[in-house]
MDAnalysis code that builds the backbone (N, CA, C; Angstrom):
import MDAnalysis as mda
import numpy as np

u = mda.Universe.empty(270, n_residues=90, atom_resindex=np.repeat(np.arange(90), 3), trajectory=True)
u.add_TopologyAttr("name", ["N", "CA", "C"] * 90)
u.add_TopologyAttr("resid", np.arange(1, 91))
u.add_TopologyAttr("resname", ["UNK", "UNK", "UNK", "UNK", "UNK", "UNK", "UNK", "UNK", "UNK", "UNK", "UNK", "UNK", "UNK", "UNK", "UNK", "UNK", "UNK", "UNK", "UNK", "UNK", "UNK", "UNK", "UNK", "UNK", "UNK", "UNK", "UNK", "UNK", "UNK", "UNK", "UNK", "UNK", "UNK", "UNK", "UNK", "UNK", "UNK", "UNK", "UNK", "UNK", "UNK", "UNK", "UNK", "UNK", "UNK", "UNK", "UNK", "UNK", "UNK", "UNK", "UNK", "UNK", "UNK", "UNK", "UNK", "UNK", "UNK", "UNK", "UNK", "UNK", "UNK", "UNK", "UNK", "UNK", "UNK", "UNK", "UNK", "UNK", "UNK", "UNK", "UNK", "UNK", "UNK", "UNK", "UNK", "UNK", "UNK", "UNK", "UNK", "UNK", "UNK", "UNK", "UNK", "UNK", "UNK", "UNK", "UNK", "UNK", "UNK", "UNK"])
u.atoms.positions = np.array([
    [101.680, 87.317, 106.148],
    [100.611, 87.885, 106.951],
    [99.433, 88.196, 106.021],
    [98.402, 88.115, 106.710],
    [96.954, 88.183, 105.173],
    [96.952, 89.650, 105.078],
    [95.995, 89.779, 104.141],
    [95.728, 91.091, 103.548],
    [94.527, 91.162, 103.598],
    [93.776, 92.498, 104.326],
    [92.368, 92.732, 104.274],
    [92.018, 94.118, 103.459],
    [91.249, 93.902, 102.584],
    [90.130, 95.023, 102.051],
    [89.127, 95.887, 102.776],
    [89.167, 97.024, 102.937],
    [88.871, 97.647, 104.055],
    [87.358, 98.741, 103.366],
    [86.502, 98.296, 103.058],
    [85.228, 99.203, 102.355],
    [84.871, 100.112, 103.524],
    [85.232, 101.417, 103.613],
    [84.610, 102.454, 104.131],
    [83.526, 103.772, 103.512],
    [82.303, 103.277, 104.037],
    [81.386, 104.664, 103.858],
    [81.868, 105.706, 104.150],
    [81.729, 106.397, 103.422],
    [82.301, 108.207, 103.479],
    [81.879, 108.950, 102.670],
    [80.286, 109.655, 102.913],
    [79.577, 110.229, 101.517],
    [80.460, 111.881, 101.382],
    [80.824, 111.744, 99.962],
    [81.516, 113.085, 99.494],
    [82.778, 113.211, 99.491],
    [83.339, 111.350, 99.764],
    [85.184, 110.878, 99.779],
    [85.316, 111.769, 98.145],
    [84.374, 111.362, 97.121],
    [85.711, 112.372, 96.226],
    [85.416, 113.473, 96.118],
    [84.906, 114.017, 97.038],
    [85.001, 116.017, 96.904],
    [86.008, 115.728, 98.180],
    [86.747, 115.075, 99.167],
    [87.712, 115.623, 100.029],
    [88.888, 116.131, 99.087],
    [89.215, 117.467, 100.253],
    [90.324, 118.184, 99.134],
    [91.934, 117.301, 100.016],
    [92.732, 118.035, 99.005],
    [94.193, 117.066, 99.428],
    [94.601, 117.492, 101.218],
    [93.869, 118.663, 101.702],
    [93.819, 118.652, 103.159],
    [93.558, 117.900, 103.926],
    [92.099, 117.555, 103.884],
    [91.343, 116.747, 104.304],
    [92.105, 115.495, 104.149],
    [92.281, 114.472, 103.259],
    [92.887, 114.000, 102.734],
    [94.181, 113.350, 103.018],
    [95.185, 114.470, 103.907],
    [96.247, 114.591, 104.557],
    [95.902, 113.617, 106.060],
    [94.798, 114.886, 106.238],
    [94.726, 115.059, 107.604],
    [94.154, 113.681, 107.969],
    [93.021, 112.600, 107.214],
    [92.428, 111.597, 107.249],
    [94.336, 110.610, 107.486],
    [94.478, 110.516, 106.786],
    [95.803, 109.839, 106.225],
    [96.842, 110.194, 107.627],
    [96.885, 111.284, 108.376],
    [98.188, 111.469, 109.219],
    [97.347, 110.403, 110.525],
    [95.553, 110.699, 110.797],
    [95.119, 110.333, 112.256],
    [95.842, 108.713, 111.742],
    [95.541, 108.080, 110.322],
    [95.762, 106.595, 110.285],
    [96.808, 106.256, 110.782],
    [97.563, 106.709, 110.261],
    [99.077, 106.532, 110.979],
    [99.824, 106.915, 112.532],
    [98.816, 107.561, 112.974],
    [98.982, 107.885, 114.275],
    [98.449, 106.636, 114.845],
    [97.663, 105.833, 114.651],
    [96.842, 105.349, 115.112],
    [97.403, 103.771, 115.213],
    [97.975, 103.277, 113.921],
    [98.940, 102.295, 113.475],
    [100.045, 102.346, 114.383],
    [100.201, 103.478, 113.842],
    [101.653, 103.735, 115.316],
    [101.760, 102.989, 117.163],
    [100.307, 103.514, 117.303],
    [100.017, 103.267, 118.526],
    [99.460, 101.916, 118.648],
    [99.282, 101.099, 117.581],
    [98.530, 99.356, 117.704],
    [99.825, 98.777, 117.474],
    [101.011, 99.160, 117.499],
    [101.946, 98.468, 116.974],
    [102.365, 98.035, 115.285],
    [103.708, 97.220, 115.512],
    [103.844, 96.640, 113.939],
    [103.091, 95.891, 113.349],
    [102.383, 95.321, 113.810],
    [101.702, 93.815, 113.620],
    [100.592, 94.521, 112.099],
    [100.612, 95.762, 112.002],
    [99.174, 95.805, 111.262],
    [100.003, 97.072, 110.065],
    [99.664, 97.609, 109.108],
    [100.408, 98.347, 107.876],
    [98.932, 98.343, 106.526],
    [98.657, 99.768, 106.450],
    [97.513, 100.346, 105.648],
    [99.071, 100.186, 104.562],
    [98.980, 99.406, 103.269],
    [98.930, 99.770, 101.791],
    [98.964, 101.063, 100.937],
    [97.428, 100.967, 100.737],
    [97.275, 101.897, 99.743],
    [95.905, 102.143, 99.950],
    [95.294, 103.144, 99.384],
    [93.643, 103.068, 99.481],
    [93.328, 103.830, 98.253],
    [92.003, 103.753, 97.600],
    [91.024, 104.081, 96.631],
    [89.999, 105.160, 96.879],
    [89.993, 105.988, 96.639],
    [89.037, 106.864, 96.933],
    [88.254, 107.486, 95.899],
    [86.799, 106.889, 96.215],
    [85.571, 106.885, 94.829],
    [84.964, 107.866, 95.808],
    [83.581, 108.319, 94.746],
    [82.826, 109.110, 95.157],
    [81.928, 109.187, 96.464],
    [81.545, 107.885, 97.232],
    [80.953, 107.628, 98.556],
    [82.012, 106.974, 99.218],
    [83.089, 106.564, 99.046],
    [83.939, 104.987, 99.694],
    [85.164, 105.414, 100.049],
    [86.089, 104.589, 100.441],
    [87.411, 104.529, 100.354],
    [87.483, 102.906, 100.615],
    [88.367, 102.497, 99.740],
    [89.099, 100.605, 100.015],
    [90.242, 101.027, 100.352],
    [90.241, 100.461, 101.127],
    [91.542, 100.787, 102.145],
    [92.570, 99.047, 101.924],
    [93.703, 98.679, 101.654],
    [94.175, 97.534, 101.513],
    [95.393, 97.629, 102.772],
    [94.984, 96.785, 103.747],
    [96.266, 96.859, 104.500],
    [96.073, 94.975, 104.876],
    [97.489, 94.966, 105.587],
    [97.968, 93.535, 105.778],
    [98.193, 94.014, 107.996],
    [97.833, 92.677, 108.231],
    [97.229, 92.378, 109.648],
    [97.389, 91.099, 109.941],
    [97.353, 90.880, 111.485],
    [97.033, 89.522, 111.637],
    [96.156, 88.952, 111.072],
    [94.794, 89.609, 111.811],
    [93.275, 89.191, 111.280],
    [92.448, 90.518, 111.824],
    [91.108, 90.241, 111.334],
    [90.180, 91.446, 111.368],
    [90.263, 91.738, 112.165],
    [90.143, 91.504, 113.439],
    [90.030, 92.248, 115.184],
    [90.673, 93.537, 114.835],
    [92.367, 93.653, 114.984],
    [93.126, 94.720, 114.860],
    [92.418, 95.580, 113.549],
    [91.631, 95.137, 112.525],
    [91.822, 96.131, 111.499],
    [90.671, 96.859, 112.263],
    [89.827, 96.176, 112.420],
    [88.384, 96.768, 113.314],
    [88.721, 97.707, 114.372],
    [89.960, 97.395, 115.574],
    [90.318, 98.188, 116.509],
    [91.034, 99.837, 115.606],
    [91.412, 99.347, 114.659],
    [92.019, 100.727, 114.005],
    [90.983, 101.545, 113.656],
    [89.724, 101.345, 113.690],
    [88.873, 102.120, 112.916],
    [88.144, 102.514, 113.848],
    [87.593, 101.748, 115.261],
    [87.422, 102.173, 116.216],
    [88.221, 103.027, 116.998],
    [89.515, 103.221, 116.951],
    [90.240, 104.284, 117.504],
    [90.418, 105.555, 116.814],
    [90.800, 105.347, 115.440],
    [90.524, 106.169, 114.853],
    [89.445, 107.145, 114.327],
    [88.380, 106.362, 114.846],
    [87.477, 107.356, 114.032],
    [87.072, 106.791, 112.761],
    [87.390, 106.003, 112.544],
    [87.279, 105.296, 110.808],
    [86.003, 104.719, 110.582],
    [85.323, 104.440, 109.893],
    [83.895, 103.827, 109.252],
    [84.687, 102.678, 109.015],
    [84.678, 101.191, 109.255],
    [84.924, 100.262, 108.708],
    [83.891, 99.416, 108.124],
    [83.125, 99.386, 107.239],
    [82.006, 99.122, 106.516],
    [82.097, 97.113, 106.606],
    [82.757, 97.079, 105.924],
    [82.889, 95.851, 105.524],
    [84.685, 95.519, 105.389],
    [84.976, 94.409, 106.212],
    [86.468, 93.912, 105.990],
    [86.707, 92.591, 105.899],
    [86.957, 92.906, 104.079],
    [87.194, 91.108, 103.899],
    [88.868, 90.821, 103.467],
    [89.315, 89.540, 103.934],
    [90.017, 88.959, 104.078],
    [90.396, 88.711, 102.438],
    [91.693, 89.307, 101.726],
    [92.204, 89.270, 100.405],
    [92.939, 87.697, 100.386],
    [92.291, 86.852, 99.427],
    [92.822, 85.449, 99.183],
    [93.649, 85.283, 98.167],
    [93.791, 86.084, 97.284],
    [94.742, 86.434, 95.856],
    [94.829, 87.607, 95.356],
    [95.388, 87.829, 94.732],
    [95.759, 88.738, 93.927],
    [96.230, 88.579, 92.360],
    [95.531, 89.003, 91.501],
    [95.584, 88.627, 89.957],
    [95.912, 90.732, 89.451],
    [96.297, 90.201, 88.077],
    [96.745, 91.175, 86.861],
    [96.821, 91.122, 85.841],
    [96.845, 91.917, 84.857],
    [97.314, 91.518, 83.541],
    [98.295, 89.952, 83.190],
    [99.528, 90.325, 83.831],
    [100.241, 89.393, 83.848],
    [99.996, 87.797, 84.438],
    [98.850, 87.721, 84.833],
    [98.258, 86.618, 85.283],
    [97.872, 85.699, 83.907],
    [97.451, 86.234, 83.738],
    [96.939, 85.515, 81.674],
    [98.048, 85.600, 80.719],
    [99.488, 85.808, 81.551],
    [100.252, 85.682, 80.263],
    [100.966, 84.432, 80.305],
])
């Protein structure tokens, strides 16, 4: 199933405290819950204006509907074609 990169605006993502934080993180999963299996948030990054959000989906529609239900800023969602690492050059 592909993997999309999820760039969300959020001015003052790194002053949210681990509440906030929680609480951002429990609506996602409420929300996943309710779109079914088909879609699964990863992991996410949280910089000083942003959050990258990495989850795996059919295709963009559903990631877009998650952010529209949720409440989410979905800025930009691009479609992950690889994945590289250290161990890539060895």
């Amino acid at each position: 199933m592909p993997k999309f990169l999820i760039e969300r605006e959020v001015p003052g993502a790194g002053n949210l405290t681990p509440e906030e934080l929680q609480a951002i993180s429990e609506k996602s999963n409420q929300v996943i819950c309710n779109l079914g299996p088909e879609i699964h948030w990863l992991h996410s990054y949280v910089t000083e204006d942003k959050l990258y959000c990495v989850y795996v989906a059919p295709d963009e529609d559903i990631v877009f509907e998650h952010a529209r239900c949720g409440g989410f800023p979905a800025n930009k969602v691009t479609r992950i074609s690889s994945m590289i690492d250290p161990s890539t050059g060895d």
